[in-house]
C-alpha positions in Angstrom: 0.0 0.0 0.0 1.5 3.5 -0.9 -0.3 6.8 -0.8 0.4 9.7 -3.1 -0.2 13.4 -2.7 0.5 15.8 -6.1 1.0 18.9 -6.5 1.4 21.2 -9.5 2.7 24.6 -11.3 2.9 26.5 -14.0 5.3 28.7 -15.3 6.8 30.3 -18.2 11.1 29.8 -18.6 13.3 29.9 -21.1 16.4 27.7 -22.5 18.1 26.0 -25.4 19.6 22.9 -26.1 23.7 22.5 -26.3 23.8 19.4 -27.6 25.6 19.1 -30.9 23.2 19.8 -33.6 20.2 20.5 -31.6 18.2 22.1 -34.3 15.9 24.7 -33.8 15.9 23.6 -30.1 19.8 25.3 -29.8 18.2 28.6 -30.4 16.9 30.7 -27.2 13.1 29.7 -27.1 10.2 29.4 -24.2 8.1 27.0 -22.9 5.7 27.4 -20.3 6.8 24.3 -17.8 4.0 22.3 -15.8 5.8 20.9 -13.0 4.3 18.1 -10.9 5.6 17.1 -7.7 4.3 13.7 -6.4 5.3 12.7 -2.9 4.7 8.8 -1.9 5.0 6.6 1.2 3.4 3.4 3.2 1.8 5.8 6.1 0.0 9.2 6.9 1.0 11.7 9.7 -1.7 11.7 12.9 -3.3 14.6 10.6 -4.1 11.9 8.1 -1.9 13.7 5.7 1.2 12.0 4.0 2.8 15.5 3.3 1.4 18.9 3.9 0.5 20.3 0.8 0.6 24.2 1.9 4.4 23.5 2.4 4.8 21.5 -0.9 2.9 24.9 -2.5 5.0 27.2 -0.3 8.4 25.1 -2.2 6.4 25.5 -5.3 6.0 29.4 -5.0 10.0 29.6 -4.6 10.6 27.3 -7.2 8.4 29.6 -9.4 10.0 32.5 -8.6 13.6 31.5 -9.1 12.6 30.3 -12.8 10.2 32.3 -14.1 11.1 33.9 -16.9 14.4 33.0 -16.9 16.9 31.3 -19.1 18.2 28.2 -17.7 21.1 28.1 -19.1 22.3 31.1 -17.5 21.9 29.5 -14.0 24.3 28.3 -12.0 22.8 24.8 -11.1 22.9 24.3 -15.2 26.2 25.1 -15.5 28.4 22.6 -17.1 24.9 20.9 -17.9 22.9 20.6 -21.0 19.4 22.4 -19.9 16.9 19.3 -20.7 14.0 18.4 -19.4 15.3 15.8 -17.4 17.8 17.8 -15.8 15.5 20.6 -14.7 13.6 17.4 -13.7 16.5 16.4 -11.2 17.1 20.1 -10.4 13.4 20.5 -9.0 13.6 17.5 -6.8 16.5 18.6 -4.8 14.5 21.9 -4.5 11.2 20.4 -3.6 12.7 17.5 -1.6 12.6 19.7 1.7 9.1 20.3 1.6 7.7 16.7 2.9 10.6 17.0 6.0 9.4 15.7 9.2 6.7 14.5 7.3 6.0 10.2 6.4 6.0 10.9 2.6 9.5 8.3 1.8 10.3 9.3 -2.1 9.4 12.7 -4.3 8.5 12.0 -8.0 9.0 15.4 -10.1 7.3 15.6 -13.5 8.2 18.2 -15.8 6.0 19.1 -18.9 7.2 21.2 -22.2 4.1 21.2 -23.5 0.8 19.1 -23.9 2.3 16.3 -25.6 6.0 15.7 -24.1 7.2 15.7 -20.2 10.1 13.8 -18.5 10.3 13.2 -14.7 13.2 12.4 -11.9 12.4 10.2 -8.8 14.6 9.4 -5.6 13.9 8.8 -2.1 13.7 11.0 0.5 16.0 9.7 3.1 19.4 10.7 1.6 19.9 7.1 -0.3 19.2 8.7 -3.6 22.3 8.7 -6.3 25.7 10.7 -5.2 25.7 14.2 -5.7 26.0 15.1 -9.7 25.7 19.0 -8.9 22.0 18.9 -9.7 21.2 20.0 -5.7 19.7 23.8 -6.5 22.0 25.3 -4.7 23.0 29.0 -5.7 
């Protein structure tokens, strides 16, 4: 048995590809990103609640504001990175991670859509037994 608990965002950011030959994805272009963050785990809190959603909104609202309308690319936890999908994915999850602490929630799925049709997602546990560090934590 494992209970779930989404939540999700929109938001408008900008980046391009720089993988060789990346075709019209190389240039500068926009998407507006619909991020879904899905915490799981075997148990609820004495609330009844696996994770408390007004924090996971709260990590949300930060996460929105650091992106917004930015380019990617000229972030520092991109740096040395191509800005995909995925990675953003992986990027998110160290950011929203925090949000379910003290709480029973055991792993964070993140879910990253480009538009109606494609997304790509990242998903570790909670406890600290995820993969070593690859520079993908958030931090500024």
């Amino acid at each position: 048995m494992t209970y779930h608990t989404t939540v999700t965002r929109q938001f408008v950011a900008q980046h391009y590809l720089t993988v060789p030959d990346p075709g019209p994805e190389g240039d500068r272009h926009s998407h507006v990103f619909a991020v879904e963050a899905t915490f799981a785990g075997p148990a609820l809190n004495e609330y009844d609640y696996l994770v408390d959603i007004d924090d996971v909104g709260a990590a949300l609202d930060d996460v929105e504001a650091r992106y917004r309308d930015t380019t990617l690319n000229d972030l520092p936890e991109f740096e040395g990175y191509n800005p995909s999908v995925e990675r953003f994915a992986r990027v998110l999850h160290a950011r929203l991670a925090p949000a379910a602490a003290g709480d029973p929630a055991d792993s964070l799925r993140v879910t990253v859509w480009e538009d109606d049709e494609a997304a790509a997602g990242y998903e570790a546990p909670l406890d600290g037994a995820g993969p070593p560090d690859d520079g993908a934590d958030g931090d500024e």
